[in-house]
N, C-alpha and C positions, 0 to 999 in steps of 0.2 A: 594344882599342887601348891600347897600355900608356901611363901618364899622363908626362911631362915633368917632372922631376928641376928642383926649385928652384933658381933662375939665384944665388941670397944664400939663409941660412938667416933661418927665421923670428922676426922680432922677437919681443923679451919683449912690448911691446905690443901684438901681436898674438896672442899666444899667451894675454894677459891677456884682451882683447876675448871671443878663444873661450869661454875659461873663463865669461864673465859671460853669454855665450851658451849653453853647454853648461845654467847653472845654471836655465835659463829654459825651457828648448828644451820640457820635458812641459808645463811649463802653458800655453805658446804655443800647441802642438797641442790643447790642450784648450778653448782660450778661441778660436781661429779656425776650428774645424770643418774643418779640413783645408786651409784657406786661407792657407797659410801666407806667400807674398808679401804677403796683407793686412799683416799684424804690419809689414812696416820701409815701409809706404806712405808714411808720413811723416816718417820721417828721412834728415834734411838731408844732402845731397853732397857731401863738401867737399873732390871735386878738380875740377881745373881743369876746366870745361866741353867746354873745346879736346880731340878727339880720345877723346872716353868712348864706349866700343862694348857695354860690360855696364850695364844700368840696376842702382843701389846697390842696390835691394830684392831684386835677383834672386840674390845673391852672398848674406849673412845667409839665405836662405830656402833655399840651396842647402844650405849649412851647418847648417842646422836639421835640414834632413830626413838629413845624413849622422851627424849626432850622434844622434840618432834611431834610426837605423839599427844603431848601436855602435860608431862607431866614435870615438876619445878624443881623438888625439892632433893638433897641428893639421896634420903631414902628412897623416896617414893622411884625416882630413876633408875636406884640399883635393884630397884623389885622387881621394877617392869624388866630391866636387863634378864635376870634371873628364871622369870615366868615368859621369856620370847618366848613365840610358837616358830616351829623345827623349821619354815622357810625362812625368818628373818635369821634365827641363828645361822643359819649354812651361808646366807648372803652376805653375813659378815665375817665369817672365817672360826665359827666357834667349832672345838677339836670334838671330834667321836670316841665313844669309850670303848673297849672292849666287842660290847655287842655290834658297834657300827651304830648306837644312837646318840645323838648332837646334846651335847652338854655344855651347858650354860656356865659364865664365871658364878662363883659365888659373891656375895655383897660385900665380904670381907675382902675379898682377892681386887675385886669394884676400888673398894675405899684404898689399899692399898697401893694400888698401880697409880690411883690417882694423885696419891701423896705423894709417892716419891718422883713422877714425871712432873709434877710443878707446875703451877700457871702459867708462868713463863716462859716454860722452853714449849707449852701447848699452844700458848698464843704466837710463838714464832713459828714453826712448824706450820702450824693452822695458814698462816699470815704467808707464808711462804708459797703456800701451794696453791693459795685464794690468787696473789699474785703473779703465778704463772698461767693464771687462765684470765688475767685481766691485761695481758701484754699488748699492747697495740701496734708492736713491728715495730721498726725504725721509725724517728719522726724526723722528719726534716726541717728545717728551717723556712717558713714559708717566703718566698718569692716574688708572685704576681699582686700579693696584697692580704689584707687581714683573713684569717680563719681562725679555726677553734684548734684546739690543741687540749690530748688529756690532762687532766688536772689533779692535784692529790692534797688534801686538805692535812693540816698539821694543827691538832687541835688536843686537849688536856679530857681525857673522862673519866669516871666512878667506874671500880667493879662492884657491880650489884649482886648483893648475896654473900657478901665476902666481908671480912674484916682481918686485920692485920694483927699479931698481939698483942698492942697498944687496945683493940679493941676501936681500933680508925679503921673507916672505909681503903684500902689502896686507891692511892690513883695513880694516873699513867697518864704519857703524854704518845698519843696517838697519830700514825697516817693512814689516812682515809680515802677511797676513795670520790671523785665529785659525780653526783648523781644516784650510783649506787650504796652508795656509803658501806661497802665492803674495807673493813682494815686489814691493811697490808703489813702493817708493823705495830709495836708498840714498845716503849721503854719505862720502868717502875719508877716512877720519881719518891727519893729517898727522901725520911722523914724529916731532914735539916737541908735540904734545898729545894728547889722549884724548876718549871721546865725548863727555864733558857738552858742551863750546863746538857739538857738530855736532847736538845734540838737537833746538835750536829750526828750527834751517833748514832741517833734514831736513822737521820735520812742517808749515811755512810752506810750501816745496816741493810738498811731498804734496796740502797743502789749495788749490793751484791747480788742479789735475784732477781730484781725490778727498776731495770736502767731508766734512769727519771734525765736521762738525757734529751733535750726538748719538750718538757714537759712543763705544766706553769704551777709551781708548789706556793700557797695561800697559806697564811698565817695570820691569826691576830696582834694586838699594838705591842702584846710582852714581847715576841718576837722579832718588832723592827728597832734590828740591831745591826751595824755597819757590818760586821764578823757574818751575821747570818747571809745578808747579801753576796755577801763575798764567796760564800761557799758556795749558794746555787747557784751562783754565774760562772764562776770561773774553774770551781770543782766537779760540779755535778752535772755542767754544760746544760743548764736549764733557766727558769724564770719564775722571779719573784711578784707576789701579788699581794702585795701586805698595807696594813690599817694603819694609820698616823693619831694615836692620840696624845694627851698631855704627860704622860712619860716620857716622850721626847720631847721636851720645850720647845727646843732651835728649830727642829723640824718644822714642830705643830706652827710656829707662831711666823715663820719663812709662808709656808705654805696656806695660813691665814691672810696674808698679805698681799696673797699675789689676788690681779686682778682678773675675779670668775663672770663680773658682767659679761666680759668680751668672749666667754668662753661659752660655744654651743650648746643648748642643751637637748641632752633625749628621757623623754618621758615616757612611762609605762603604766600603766591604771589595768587593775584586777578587782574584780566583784565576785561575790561567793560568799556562802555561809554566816550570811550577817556581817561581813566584812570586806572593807572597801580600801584597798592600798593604791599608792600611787607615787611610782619612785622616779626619780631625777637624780642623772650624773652629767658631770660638765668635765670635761674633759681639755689638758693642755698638756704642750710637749714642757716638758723640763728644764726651766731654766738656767742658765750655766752655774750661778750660786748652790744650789741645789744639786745637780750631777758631783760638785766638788764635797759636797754636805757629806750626800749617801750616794754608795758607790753602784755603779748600773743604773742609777735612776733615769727613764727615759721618758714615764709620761707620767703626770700626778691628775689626781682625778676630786672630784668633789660629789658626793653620794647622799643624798637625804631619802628617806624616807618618809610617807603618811601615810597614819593608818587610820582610819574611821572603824571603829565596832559598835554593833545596834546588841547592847546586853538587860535582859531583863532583869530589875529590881524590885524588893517589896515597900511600897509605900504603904504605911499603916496596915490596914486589912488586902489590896488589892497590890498587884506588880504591874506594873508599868514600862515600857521598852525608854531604854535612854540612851543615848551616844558617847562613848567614849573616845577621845582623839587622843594621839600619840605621834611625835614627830623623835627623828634619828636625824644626823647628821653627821660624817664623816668623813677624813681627806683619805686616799688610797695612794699609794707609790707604788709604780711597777717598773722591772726592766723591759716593758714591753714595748717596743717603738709603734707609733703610727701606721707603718709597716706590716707590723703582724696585729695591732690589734685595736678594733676600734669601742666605740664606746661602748656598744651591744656586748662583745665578748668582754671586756674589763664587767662590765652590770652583770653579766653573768656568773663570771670567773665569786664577784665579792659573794652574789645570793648564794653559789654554792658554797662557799663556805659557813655562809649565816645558816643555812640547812644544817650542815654536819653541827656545828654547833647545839642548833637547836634539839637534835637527836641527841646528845650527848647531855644536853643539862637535863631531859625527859630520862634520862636514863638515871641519871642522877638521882632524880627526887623518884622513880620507883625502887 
């Protein structure tokens, strides 16, 4: 049955909703067991009751499974919606007509639903119910000595496919999780500021559904800020994992000073795919200077990187393999004591964050 050609072409805000949809669609199928109208059970309908023929959950879950499927575009998604075959419509909850046979939304009714539910209240939503199947039970405080503890990365990304009416990409400043990198929340950074102001409300938001109570929330250097610390220590009853660079001077150049010969070091080396890394942190408790600086500071750490890559190049007529070297360096401040966490888990705690980042600028440049 060939699909019915869009009566208006598709809003940006719809096209934005998709995308914040598209971004979610693999963990949704993985977090609902194939139950994919479960995922929008509980997000709000906000058109007029008068004359609704598709339940709102069954539209989002059609969408799911057509993104799923491959295909990108929000035509091409509300065709394949449209052309389901009659098991995947019944498994999403599409209504029966008259004769008792399963009818599809149309593309218009598609584009519709998806403009006025919004990116945002889909990516909360979404984010909400990703995060009630990523709970880890109470965490307690460890005791006997260091362990790992979940972690939730707080990092800035693109929505791809999307553009603003400025005709700007939106961006967001995002929590994530470490490992999985399932997003748990996200807040819209306005076009006349930046993430710190969306920092706190983001993870105040977050901790209404997904108590981040003992958990170790990572950030990069825009975020070590005395206020942020404040919050996850003292309000959110968690722990801070965050980067020291030259935006904080007093910090950087305190923590410059102090003396890393004396401090232990643990090395890590990885080979693989033409690349050869090999990372080093040294690790010390927090001096008393320092604890008075930034607040909860309990252990500050020192983090380099090297990376060795074998890339081919073309020399005149023939390419040749060449080496390319790359070194990182950087200081870490945590409220994490000795106690709960030794070098291993801090070297961890930073790479997971370097991951979600690096997912996020990939996401970016596509």
């Amino acid at each position: 049955m060939p699909c019915p050609e869009f009566r208006m072409p598709a809003s940006d805000a719809a096209r934005q909703t998709l995308a914040e949809l598209a971004s979610r669609a693999a963990a949704l199928r993985a977090a609902c067991g194939g139950n994919l109208l479960e995922c929008f059970g509980l997000v709000p309908d906000p058109r007029d009751p008068r004359g609704i023929r598709h339940s709102l959950a069954c539209v989002p879950a059609l969408c799911t499974a057509a993104v799923l499927c491959g295909n990108a575009s929000f035509e091409d998604v509300a065709a394949w919606a449209h052309r389901a075959p009659p098991q995947v419509l019944e498994a999403c909850g599409a209504r029966r007509n008259a004769l008792g046979i399963l009818v599809a939304p149309h593309p218009d009714t598609t584009e519709r639903i998806f403009r006025e539910l919004g990116a945002p209240a889909l990516a909360h939503h979404a984010g909400a119910y990703l995060a009630l199947r990523q709970v880890h039970g109470p965490v307690t405080f460890p005791l006997a000595g260091p362990c790992w503890l979940p972690a939730v990365a707080v990092d800035g990304k693109a929505v791809r496919g999307a553009a603003g009416p400025d005709g700007k990409i939106p961006y967001l400043l995002a929590a994530a999780t470490h490992g999985s990198g399932i997003v748990l929340a996200e807040h819209l950074i306005g076009p006349k500021t930046n993430e710190v102001p969306e920092f706190g409300p983001l993870l105040r938001d977050l901790n209404e559904y997904y108590p981040l109570a003992g958990h170790v929330i990572t950030a990069d250097a825009g975020h070590t800020v005395k206020a942020h610390a404040a919050l996850i220590c003292e309000e959110l009853l968690a722990h801070y994992v965050m980067t020291v660079k030259l935006n904080t001077p007093a910090l950087y150049r305190e923590l410059d000073e102090l003396d890393w010969r004396k401090a232990p070091r643990l090395v890590t080396e990885e080979r693989g795919h033409g690349r050869w890394e090999r990372r080093t942190i040294q690790v010390l408790d927090a001096p008393e200077h320092i604890r008075k600086r930034f607040p909860h500071a309990r252990q500050v750490a020192l983090v380099e990187r090297y990376v060795t890559r074998t890339v081919r190049v073309k020399k005149g007529k023939r390419w040749i393999r060449q080496q390319r070297r790359s070194a990182v360096a950087v200081f870490i401040i945590t409220s994490l004591s000795s106690r709960e966490a030794g070098p291993e888990h801090i070297a961890a705690y930073v790479r997971g964050h370097w991951t979600i980042e690096v997912r996020h600028e990939v996401a970016l440049r596509e």
